[in-house]
N, CA, C and O of each residue as an XYZ file, in Angstrom:
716
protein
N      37.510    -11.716    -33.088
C      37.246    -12.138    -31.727
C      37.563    -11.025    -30.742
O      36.696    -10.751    -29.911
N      38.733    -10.339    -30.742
C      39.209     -9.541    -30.021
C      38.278     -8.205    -29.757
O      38.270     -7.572    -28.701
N      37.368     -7.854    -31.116
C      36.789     -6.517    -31.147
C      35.301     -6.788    -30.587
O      34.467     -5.889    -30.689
N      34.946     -8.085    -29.968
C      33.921     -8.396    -29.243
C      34.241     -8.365    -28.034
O      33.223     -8.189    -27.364
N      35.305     -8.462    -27.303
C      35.636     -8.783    -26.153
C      35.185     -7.388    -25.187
O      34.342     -7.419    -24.289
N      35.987     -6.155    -25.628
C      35.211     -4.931    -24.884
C      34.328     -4.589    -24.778
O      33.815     -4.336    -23.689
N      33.635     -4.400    -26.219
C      31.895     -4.389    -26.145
C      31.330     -5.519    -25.225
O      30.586     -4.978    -24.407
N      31.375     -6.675    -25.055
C      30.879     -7.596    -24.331
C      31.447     -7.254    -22.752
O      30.894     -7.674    -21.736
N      32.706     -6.378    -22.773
C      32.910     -6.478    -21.204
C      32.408     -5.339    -20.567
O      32.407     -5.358    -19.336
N      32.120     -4.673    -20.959
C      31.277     -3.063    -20.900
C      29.882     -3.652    -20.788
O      29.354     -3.188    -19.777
N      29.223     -4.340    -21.310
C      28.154     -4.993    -21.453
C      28.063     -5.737    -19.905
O      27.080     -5.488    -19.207
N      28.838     -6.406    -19.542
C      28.377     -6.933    -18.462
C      29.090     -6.430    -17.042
O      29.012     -7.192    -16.078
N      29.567     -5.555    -16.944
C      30.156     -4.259    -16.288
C      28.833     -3.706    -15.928
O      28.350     -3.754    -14.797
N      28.465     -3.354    -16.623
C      26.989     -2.871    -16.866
C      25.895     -3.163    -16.316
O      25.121     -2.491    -15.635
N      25.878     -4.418    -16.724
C      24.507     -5.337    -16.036
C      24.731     -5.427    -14.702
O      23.813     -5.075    -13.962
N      26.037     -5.932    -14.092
C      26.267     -6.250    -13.012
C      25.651     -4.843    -11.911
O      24.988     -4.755    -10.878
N      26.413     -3.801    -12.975
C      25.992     -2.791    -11.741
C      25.165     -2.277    -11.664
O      25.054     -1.621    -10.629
N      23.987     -2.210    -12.714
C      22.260     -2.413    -12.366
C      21.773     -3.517    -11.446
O      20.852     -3.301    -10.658
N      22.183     -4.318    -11.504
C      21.601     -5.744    -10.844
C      21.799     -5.166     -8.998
O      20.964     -4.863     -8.145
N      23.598     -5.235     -8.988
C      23.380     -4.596     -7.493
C      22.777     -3.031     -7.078
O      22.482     -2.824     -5.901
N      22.655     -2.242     -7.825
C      21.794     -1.134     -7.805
C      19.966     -1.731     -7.216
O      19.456     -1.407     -6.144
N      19.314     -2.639     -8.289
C      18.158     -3.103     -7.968
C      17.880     -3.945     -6.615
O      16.915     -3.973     -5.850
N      19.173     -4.649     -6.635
C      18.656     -5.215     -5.225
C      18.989     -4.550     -4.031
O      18.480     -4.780     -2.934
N      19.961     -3.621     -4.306
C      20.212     -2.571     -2.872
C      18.724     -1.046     -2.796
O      18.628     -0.057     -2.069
N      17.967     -1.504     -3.757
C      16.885     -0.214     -3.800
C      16.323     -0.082     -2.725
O      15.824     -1.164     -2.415
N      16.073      0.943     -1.726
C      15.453      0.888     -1.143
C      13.846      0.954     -0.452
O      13.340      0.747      0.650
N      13.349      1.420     -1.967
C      12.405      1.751     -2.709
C      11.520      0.691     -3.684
O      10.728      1.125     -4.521
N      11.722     -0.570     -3.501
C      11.885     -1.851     -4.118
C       9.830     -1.567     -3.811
O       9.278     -0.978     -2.882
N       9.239     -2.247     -4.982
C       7.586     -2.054     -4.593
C       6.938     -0.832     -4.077
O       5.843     -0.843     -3.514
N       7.617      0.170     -4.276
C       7.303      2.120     -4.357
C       7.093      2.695     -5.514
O       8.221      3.011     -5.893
N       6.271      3.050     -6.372
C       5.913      4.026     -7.487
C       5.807      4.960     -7.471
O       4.608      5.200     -7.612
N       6.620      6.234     -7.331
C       6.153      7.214     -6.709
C       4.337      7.766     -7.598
O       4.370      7.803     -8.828
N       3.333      8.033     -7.088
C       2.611      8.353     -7.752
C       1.587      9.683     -8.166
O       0.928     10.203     -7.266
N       1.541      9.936     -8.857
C       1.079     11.274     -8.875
C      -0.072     11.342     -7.854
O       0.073     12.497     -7.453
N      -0.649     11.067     -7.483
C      -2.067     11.072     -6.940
C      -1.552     11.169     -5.581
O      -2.433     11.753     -4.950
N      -0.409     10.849     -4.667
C       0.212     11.062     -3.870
C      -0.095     12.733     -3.238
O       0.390     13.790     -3.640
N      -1.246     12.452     -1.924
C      -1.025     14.322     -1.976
C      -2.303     14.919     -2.065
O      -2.733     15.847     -1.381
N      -3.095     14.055     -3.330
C      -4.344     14.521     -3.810
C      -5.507     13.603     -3.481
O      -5.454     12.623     -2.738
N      -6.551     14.052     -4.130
C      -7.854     13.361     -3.749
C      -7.532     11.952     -4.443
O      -6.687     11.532     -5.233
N      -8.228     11.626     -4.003
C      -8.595      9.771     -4.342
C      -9.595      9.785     -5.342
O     -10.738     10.065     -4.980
N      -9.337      9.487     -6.766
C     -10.586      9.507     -7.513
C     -12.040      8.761     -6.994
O     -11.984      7.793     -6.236
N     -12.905      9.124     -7.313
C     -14.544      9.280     -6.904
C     -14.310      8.005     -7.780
O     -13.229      7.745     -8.310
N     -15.815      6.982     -7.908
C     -16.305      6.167     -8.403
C     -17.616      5.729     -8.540
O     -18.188      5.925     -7.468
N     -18.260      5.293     -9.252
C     -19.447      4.758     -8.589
C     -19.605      3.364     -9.380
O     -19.844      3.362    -10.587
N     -19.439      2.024     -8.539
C     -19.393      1.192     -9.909
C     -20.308      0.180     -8.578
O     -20.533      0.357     -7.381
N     -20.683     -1.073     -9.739
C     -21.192     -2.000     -9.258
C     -20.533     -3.088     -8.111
O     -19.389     -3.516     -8.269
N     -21.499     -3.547     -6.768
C     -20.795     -4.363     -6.043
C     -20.961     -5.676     -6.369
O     -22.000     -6.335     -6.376
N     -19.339     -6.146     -6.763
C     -19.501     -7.843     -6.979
C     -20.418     -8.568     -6.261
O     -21.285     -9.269     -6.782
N     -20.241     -8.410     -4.979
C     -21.173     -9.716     -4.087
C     -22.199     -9.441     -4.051
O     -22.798    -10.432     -3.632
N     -23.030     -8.480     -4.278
C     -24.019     -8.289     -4.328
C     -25.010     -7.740     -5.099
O     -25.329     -6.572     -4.873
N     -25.661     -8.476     -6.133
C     -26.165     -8.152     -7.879
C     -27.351     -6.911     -7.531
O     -28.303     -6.928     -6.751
N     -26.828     -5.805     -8.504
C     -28.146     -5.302     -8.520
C     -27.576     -3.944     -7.344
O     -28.150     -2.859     -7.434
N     -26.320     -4.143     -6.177
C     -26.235     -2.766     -5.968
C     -24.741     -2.355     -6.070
O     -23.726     -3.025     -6.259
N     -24.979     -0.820     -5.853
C     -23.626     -0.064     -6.422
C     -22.834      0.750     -5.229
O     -23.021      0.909     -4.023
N     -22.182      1.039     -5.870
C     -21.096      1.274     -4.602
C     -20.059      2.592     -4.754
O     -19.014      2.450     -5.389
N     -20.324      3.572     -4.284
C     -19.585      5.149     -4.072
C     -19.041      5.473     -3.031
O     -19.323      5.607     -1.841
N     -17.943      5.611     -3.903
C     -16.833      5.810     -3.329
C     -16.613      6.787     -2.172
O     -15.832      6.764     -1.220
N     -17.689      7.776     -2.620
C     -17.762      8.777     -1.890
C     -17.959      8.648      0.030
O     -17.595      9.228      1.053
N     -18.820      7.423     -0.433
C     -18.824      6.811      1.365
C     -17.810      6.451      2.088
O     -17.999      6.278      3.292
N     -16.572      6.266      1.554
C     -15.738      6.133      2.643
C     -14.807      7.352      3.308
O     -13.941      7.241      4.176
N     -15.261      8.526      2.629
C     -14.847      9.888      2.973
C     -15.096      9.681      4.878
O     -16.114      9.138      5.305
N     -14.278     10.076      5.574
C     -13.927     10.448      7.042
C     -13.610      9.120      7.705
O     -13.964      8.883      8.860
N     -12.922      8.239      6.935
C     -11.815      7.191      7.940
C     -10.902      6.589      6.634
O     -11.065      6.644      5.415
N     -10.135      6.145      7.276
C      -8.529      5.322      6.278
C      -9.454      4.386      5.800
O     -10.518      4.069      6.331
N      -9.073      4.056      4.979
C      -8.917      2.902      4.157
C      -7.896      2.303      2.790
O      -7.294      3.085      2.054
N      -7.853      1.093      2.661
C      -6.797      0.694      2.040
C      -7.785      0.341      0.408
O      -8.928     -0.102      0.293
N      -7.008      0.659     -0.424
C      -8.045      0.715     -1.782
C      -6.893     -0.456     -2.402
O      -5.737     -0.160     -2.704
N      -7.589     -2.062     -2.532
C      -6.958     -2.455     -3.093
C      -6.816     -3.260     -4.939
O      -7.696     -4.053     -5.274
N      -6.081     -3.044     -5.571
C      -6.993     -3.419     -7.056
C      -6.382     -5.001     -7.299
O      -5.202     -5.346     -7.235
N      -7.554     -5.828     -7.594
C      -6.599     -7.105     -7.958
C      -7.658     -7.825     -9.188
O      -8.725     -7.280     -9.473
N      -7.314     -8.792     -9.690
C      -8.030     -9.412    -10.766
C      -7.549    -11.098    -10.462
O      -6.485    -11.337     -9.890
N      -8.319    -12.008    -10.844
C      -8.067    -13.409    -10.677
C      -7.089    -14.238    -11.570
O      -6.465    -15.298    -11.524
N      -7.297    -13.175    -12.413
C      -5.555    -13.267    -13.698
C      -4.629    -13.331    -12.940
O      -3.675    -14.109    -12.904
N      -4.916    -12.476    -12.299
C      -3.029    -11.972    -11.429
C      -2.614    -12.748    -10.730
O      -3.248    -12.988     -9.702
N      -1.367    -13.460    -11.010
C      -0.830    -14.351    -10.000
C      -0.102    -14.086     -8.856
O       0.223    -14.866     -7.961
N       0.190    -12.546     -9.013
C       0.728    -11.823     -7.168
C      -0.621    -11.829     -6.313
O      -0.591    -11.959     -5.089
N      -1.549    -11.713     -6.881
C      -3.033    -11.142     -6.322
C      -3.141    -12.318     -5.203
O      -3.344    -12.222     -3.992
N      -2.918    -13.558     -6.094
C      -3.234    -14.763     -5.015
C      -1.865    -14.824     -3.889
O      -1.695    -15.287     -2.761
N      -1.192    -14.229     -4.691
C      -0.078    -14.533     -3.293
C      -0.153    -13.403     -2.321
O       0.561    -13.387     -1.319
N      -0.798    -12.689     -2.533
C      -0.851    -11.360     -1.431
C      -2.409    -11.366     -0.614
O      -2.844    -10.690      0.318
N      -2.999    -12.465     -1.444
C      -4.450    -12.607     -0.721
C      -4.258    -12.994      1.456
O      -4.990    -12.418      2.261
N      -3.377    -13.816      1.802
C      -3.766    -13.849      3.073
C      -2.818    -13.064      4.104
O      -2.675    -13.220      5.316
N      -2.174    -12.098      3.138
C      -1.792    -10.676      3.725
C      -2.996     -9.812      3.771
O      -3.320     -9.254      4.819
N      -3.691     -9.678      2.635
C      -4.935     -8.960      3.137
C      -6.243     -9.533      4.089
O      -7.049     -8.861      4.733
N      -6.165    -10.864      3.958
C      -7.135    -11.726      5.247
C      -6.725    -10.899      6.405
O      -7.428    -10.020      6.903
N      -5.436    -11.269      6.835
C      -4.888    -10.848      7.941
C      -4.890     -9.288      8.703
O      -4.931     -8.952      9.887
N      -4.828     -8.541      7.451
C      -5.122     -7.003      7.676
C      -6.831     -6.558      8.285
O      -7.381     -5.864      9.140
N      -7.091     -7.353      7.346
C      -9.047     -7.162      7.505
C      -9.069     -7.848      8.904
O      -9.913     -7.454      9.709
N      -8.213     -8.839      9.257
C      -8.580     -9.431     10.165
C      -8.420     -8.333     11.807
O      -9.140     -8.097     12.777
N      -7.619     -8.098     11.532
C      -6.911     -7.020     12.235
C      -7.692     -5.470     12.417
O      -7.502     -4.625     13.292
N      -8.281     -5.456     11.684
C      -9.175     -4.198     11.956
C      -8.418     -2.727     11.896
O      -9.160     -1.859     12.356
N      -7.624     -2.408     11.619
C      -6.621     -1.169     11.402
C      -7.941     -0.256     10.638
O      -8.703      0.630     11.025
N      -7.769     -0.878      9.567
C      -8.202     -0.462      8.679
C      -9.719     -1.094      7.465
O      -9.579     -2.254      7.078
N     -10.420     -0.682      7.192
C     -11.360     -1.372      5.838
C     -10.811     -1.478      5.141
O     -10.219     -0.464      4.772
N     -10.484     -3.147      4.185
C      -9.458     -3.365      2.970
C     -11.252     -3.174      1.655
O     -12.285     -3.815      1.463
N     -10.743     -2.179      1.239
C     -11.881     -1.746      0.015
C     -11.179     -2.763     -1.128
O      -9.999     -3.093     -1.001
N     -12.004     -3.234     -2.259
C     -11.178     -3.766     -3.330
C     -11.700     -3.685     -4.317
O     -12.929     -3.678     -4.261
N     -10.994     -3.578     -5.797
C     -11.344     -3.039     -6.802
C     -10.866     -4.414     -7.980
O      -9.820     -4.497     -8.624
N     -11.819     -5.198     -7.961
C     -11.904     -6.398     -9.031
C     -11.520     -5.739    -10.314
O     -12.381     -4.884    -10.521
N     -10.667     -5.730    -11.240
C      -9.884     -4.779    -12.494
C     -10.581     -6.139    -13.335
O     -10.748     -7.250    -12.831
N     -10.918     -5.761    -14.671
C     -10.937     -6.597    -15.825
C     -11.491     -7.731    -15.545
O     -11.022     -8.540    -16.345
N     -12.392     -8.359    -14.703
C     -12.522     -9.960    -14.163
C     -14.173    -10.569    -14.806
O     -14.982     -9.662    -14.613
N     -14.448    -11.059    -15.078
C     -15.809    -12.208    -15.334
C     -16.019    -12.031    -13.921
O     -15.085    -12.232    -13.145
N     -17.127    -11.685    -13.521
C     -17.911    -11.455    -12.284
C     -18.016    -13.610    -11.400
O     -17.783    -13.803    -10.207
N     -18.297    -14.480    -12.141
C     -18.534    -15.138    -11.978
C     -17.206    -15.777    -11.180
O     -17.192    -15.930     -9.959
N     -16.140    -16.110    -12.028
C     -14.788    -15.687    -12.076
C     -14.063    -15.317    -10.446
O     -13.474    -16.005     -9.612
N     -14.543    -13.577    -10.543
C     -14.057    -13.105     -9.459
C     -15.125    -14.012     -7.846
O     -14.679    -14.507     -6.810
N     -16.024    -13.925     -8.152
C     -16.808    -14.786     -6.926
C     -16.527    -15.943     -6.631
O     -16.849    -16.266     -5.488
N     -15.999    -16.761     -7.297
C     -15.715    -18.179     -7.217
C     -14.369    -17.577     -6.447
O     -14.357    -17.650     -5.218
N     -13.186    -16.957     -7.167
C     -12.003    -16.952     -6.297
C     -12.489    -16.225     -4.564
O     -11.811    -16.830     -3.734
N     -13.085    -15.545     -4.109
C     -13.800    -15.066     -3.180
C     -14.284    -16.164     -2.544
O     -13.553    -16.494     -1.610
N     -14.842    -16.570     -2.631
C     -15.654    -18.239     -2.042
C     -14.160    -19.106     -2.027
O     -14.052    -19.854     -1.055
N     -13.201    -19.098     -2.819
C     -12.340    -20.442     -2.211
C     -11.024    -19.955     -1.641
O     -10.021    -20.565     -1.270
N     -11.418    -18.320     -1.695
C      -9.784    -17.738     -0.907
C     -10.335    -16.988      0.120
O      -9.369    -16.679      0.818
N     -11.489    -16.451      0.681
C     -12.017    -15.624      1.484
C     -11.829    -14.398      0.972
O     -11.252    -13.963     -0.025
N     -12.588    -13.813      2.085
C     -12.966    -12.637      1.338
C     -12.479    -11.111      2.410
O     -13.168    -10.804      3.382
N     -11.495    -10.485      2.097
C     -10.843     -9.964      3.235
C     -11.654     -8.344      2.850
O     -10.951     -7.355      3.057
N     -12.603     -8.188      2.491
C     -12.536     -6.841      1.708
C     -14.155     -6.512      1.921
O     -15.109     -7.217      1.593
N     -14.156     -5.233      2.565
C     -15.537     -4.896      3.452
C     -16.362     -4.433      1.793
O     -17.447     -5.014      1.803
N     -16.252     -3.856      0.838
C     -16.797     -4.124     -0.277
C     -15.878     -4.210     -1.044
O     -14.722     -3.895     -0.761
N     -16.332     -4.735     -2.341
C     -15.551     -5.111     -3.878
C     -16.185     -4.383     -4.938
O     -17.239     -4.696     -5.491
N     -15.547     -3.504     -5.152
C     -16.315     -2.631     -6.577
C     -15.553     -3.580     -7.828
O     -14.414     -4.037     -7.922
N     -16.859     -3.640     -8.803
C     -16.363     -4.628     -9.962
C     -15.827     -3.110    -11.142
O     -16.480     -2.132    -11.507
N     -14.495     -3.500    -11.422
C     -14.348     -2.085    -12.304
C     -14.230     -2.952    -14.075
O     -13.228     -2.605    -14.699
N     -15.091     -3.897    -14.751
C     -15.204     -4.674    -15.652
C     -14.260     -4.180    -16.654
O     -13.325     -4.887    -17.028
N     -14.526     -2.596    -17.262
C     -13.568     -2.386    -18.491
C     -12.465     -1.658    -18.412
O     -11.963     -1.180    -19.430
N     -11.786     -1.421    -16.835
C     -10.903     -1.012    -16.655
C     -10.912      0.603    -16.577
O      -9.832      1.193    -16.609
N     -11.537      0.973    -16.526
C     -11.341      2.713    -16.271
C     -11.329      3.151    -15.020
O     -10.154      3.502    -14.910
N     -11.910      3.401    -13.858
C     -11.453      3.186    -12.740
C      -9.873      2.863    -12.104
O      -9.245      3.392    -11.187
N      -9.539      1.696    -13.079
C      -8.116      2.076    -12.339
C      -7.271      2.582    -13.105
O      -6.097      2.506    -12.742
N      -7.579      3.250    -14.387
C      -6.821      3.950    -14.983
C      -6.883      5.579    -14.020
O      -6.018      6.445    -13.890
N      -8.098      5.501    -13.548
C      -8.338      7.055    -13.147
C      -7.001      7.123    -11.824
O      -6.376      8.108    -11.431
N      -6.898      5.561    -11.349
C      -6.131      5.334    -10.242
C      -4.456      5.698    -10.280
O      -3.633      5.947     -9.399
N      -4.376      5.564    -12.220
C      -3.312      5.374    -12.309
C      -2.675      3.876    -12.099
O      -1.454      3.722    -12.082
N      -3.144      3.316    -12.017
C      -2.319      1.020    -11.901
C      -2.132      1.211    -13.125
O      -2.684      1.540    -14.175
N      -0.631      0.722    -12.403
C       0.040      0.215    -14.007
C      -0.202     -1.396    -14.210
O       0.029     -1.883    -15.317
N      -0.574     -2.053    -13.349
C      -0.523     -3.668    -13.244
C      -1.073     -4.159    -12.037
O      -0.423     -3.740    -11.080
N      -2.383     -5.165    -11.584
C      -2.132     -5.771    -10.558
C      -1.161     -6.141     -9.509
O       0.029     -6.084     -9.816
N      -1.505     -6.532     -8.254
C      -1.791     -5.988     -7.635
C      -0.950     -4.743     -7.282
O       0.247     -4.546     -7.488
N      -1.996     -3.850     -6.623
C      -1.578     -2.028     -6.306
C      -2.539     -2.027     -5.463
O      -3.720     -2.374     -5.494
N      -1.597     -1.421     -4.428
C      -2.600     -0.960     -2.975
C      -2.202      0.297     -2.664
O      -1.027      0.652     -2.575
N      -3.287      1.070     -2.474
C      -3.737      2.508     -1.624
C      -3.903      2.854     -0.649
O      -5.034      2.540     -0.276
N      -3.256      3.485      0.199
C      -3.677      4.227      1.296
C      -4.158      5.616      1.269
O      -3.526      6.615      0.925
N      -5.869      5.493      1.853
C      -6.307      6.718      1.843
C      -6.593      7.343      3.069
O      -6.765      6.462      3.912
N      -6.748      8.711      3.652
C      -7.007      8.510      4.247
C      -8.458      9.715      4.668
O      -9.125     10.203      3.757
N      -8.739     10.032      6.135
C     -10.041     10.504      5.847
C     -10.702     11.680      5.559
O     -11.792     12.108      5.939
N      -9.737     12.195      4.717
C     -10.098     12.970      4.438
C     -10.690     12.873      2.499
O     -11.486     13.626      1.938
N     -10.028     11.824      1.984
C      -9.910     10.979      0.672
C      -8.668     11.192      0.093
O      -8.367     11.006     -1.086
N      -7.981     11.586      0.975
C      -6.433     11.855      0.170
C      -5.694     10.663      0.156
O      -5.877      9.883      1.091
N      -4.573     10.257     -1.079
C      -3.548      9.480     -1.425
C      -2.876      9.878     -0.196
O      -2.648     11.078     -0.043
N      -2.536      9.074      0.671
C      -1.103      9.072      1.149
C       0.225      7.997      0.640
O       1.438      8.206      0.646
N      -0.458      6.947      0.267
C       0.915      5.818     -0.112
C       0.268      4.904     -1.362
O      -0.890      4.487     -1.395
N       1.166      4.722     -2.248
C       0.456      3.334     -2.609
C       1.671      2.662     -3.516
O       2.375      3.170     -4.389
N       1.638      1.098     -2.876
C       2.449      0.469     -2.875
C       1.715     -0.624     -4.375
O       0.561     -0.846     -4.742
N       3.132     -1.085     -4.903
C       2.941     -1.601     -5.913
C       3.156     -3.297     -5.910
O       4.280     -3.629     -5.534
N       2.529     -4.063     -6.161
C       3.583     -5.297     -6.225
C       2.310     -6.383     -4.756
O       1.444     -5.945     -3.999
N       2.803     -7.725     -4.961
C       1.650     -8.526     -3.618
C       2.638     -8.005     -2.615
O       3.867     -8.022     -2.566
N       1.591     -7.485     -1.743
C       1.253     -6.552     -0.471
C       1.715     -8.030      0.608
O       1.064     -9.074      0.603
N       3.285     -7.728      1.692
C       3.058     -8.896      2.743
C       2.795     -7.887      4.066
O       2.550     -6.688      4.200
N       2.935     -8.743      4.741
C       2.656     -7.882      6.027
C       3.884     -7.688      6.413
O       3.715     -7.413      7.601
N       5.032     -7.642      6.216
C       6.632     -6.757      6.391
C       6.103     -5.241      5.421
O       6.243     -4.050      5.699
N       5.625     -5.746      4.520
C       5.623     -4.255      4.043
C       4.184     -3.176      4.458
O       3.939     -1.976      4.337
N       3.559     -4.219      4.923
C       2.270     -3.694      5.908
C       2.749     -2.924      7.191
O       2.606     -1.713      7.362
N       3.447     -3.960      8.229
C       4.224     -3.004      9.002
C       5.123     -2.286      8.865
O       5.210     -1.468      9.780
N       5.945     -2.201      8.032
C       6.841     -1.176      8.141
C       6.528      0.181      6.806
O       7.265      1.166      6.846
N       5.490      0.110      5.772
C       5.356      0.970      5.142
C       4.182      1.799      5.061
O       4.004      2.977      4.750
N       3.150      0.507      5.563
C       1.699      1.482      5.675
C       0.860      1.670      7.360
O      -0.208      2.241      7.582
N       1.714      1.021      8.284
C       1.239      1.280      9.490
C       1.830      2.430     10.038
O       1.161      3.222     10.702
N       3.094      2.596      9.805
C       3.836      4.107     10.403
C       2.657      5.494      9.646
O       2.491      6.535     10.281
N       2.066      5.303      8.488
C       1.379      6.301      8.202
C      -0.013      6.559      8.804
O      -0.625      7.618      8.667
N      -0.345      5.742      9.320
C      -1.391      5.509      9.967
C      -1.284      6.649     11.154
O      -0.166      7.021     11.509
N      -2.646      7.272     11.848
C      -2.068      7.700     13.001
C      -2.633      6.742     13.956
O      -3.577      5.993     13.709
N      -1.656      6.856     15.639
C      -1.431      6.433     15.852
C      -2.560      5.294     16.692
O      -2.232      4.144     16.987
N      -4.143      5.998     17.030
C      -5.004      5.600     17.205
C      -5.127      4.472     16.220
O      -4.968      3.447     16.883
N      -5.323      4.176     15.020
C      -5.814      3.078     14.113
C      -4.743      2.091     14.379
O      -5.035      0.935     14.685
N      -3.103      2.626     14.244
C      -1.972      1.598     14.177
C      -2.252      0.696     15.942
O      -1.791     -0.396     16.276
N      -2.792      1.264     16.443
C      -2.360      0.740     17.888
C      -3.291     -0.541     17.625
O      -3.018     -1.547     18.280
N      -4.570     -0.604     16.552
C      -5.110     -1.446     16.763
C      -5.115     -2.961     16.515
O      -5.994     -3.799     16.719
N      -3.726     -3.078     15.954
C      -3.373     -4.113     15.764
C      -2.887     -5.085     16.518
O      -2.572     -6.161     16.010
C-alpha cells in the first residue's frame, strides 16, 4: 500500500498543475500556424449552393476575408454558426467557407435550417484543401488578408469575444470601424 502512495501523489501533483496551467493559458483556441506570415493556399473547388459552378480562390486577392472550414459532423461548427451570422451580418469582413468532408446534400440542408452567413462555400469533399490549410479538426477560422496572406487563425467554435478581441484588432482600422 505504502509504495503506491508516492507514485500516486506525484501523479496528481502533476495533473493538478497542468490543469491550472490550461486554464490560466492565455493562448486557449491559438495554434500557432505555419502558414502564419505566408500566402493563403490557392484553390479551385466546386460551389455548394450552386451546382455546376466553381470557385477560386484566387478572387478574393485585394480585401480581408475570413476563411472558414466547418462540416455538419462537427458539433462546435453548429455552435459557432450564429457567431458567424452575426459577423456576415456586420459586414467587417466576407465570411468565405470551406464545407470539409460533407454529403453536399447534407451540407445544404444544414444551410437552409441554420442560415447561411458565408458570401461563398467551396465544397472541399475529400479533404485536401484543408490539409493544404493545415486543419487539424473542425471548426478553424482564417484571417486573410489583401494581399492573400495568413495573418491569424483561430482554432476551436469562433464567439464573438474572440471575434472582438482577437480578429478585429488585426483588422485595419477602416474595416474594424465597420462594425
Amino acid at each position: 500500500m505504502n509504495r503506491f502512495v508516492l507514485p500516486l501523489g506525484i501523479f496528481a501533483l502533476l495533473a493538478i498543475v497542468l490543469a491550472i496551467g490550461i486554464k490560466h493559458s492565455p493562448e486557449k483556441g491559438t495554434i500557432p500556424s505555419p502558414l502564419i506570415g505566408k500566402a493563403a493556399p490557392t484553390f479551385t473547388l466546386p460551389v455548394l449552393t450552386e451546382a455546376g459552378r466553381t470557385f477560386n480562390s484566387a478572387d478574393l486577392k485585394g480585401r480581408w476575408y475570413l476563411f472558414n472550414v466547418w462540416g455538419t459532423w462537427c458539433g462546435e461548427c453548429r455552435a459557432e454558426h450564429s457567431a458567424l451570422l452575426e459577423i456576415a451580418k456586420r459586414g467587417e469582413v466576407p465570411v468565405i467557407g470551406l464545407d470539409w468532408k460533407d454529403e453536399d446534400p447534407t451540407a445544404l440542408q444544414w444551410i437552409q435550417d441554420l442560415g447561411n452567413p458565408y458570401e461563398v462555400i467551396a465544397a472541399d469533399r475529400d479533404g485536401r484543401i484543408a490539409i493544404d490549410w493545415g486543419v487539424y479538426g473542425a471548426p478553424e477560422t482564417f484571417l486573410v488578408d489583401p494581399h492573400g496572406i495568413v495573418v491569424f487563425k483561430y482554432v476551436g467554435a469562433l464567439t464573438m469575444e474572440a471575434w472582438e478581441t482577437k480578429f478585429v484588432p488585426k483588422l485595419p482600422p477602416r474595416q474594424a470601424a465597420k462594425s
